[in-house]
N, C-alpha and C positions, 0 to 999 in steps of 0.2 A: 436457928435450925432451918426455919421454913428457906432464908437468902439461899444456905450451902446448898438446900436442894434443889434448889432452881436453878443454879450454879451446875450442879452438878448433870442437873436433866435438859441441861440448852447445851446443843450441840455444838456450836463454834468454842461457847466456854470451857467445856468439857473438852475438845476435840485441844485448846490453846495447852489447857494445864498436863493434858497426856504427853504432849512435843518433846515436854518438855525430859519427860523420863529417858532411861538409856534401853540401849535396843533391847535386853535382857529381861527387862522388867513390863517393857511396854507391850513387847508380845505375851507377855504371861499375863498382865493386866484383861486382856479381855477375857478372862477365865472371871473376873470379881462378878460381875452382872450383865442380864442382858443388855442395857443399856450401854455398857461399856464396851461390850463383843459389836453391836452395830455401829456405833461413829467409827471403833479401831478399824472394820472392816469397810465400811464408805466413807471414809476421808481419805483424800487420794493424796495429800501432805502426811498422813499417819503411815499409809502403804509406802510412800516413795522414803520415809523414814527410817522403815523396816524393810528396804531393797528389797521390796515385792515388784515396783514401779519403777521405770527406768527415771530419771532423770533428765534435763537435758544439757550440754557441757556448758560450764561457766564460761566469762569471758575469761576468769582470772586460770582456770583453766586447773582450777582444784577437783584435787582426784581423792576419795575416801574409801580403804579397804573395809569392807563389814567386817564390822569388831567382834559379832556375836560369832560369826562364821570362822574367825582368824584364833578366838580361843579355844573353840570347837575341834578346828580342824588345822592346828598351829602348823604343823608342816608343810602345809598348802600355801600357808603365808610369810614363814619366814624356814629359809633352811637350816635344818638341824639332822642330825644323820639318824635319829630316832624318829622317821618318816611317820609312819604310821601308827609308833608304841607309843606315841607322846597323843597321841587320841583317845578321847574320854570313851568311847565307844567298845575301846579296846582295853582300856586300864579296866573297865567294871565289864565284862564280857558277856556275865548275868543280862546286864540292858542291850546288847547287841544287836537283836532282833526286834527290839523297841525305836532305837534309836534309825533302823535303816528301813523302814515301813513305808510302803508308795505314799502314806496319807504324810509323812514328818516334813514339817515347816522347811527346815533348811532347805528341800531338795530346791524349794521353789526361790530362795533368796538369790539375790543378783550378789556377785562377791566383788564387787566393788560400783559405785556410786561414780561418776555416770557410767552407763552400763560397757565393758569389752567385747567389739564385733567380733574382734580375731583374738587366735592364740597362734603365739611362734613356736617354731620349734627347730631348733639349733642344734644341729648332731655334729660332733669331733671326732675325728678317728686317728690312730697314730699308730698303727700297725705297721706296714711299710712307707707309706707316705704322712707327711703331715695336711691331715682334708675335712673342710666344715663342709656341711652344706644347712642351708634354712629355708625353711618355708611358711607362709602363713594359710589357715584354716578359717572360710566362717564360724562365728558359731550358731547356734540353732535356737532361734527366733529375734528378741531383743537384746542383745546381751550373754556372756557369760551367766550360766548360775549354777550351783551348787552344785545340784547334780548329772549334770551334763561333765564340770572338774572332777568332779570327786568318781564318776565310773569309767573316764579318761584313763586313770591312774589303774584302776580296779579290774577292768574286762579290754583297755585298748591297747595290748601288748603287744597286737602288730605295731602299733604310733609307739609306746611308751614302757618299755620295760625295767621292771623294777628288781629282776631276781638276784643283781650281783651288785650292785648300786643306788646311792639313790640320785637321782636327778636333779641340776640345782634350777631352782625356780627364781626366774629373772620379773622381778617387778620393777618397771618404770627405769628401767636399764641401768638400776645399780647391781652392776657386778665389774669386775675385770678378768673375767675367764679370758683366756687364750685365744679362743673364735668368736669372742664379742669384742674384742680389741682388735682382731682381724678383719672382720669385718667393720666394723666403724674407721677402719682405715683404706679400705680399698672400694667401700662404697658411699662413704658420707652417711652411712648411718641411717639410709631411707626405713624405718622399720614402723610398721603402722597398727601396733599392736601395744600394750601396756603390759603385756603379759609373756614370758618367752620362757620355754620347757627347754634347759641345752641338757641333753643326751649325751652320753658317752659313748660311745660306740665301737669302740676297741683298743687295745694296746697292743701286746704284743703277741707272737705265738706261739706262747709257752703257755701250758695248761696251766690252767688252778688246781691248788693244794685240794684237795679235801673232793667236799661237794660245791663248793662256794656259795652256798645258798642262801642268802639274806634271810634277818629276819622279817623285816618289809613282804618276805615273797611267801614266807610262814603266814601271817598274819595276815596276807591280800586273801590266802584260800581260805581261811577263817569265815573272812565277809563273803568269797563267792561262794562259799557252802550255805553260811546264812540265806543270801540270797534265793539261793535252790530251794531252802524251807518254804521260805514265807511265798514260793511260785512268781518272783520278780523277776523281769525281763527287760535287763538295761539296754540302754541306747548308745552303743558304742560307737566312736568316730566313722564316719562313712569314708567311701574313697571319693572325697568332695576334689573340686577345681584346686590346684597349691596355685595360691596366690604370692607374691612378691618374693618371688627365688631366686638364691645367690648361692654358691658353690665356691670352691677353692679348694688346691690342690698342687703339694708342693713335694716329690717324693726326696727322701734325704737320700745324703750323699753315698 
């Protein structure tokens, strides 16, 4: 008993066997003692583990979406047309105001390893002409993180609207959308971002049936009413410099 303790109370030791845990467990781990809450919180290999800490790129030039953040927040990382309802935050609604708290871990997580300066954003329109345009944004400090994407979606509805659609989320340019094939043709693909938002921006013009009202646009005033409770004051995209812009514009026959 005496070895495991000394094991357990030497820092590099301690700091080796926690590595080793999954991002899930290893942030709840420093809840066991205080011993465990201080190496988790100064080891800068435990931080860069739990995308607190940016990283820096490989040579091999491997890129890791945060896992904890991607089950959390699965529509942000893979698309699926239940944007927002396939969110835990949203399925138990009770925790709603738990889970969106200034103090909650995620806001501060990098959502992906090594960290995203920019985000794209690629809008289609097909109303009388067929026309992309794209632009890239810094983002706001080291990196992409959590909640910087996540109030993007939530409060930036001049950049991102979600009320009749949802937007498909281009990671590491697997997609063949129509203006990402368009452009990887007529510009060689210069795109300096890991991350790319393509926007829909219109069809035709003929109303919508009803109200056309997503549920995504139901459930965004959910969190922005949450918000209003708990006196939270997000940080929404600014009207920053558009970096790396490319347009196109083809009206049909």
């Amino acid at each position: 008993m005496a070895a495991q303790a000394k094991v357990f109370s030497t820092f590099e030791l301690l700091e080796l066997i926690l590595l080793q845990l999954d991002t899930q467990t290893l942030l709840t781990a420093q809840r066991t003692c205080r011993t465990w809450h201080g190496v988790i919180q100064e080891s800068v290999a435990i931080q860069k583990a739990l995308f607190f800490v940016p990283i820096q790129p490989s040579s091999a030039g491997t890129k890791v979406q945060n896992p904890l953040l991607a089950k959390m927040f699965p529509g942000f990382f893979t698309w699926d047309t239940s944007f927002l309802a396939s969110m835990d935050m949203l399925q138990r609604p009770e925790k709603l105001e738990a889970y969106i708290r200034r103090e909650a871990s995620w806001r501060r997580m990098l959502v992906q390893q090594p960290p995203i300066p920019r985000v794209g954003f690629l809008v289609s329109c097909f109303a009388f002409a067929e026309s992309y345009t794209y632009h890239e944004i810094p983002t706001r400090g080291d990196g992409l993180r959590m909640e910087e994407y996540f109030e993007m979606f939530m409060f930036g509805h001049h950049v991102i609207s979600i009320e009749y659609y949802v937007p498909e989320i281009i990671w590491w340019g697997d997609t063949y959308s129509s203006g990402w094939m368009k452009m990887k043709e007529s510009r060689g693909m210069t795109v300096e971002t890991d991350i790319v938002i393509s926007i829909f921006g219109g069809a035709t013009c003929t109303d919508f049936e009803g109200d056309g009202i997503t549920e995504d646009a139901v459930l965004c005033s959910q969190i922005q009413d949450a918000y209003r409770r708990l006196n939270l004051q997000p940080c929404t995209p600014s009207d920053q410099t558009k970096l790396n812009e490319w347009n196109y514009s083809h009206w049909y026959d």
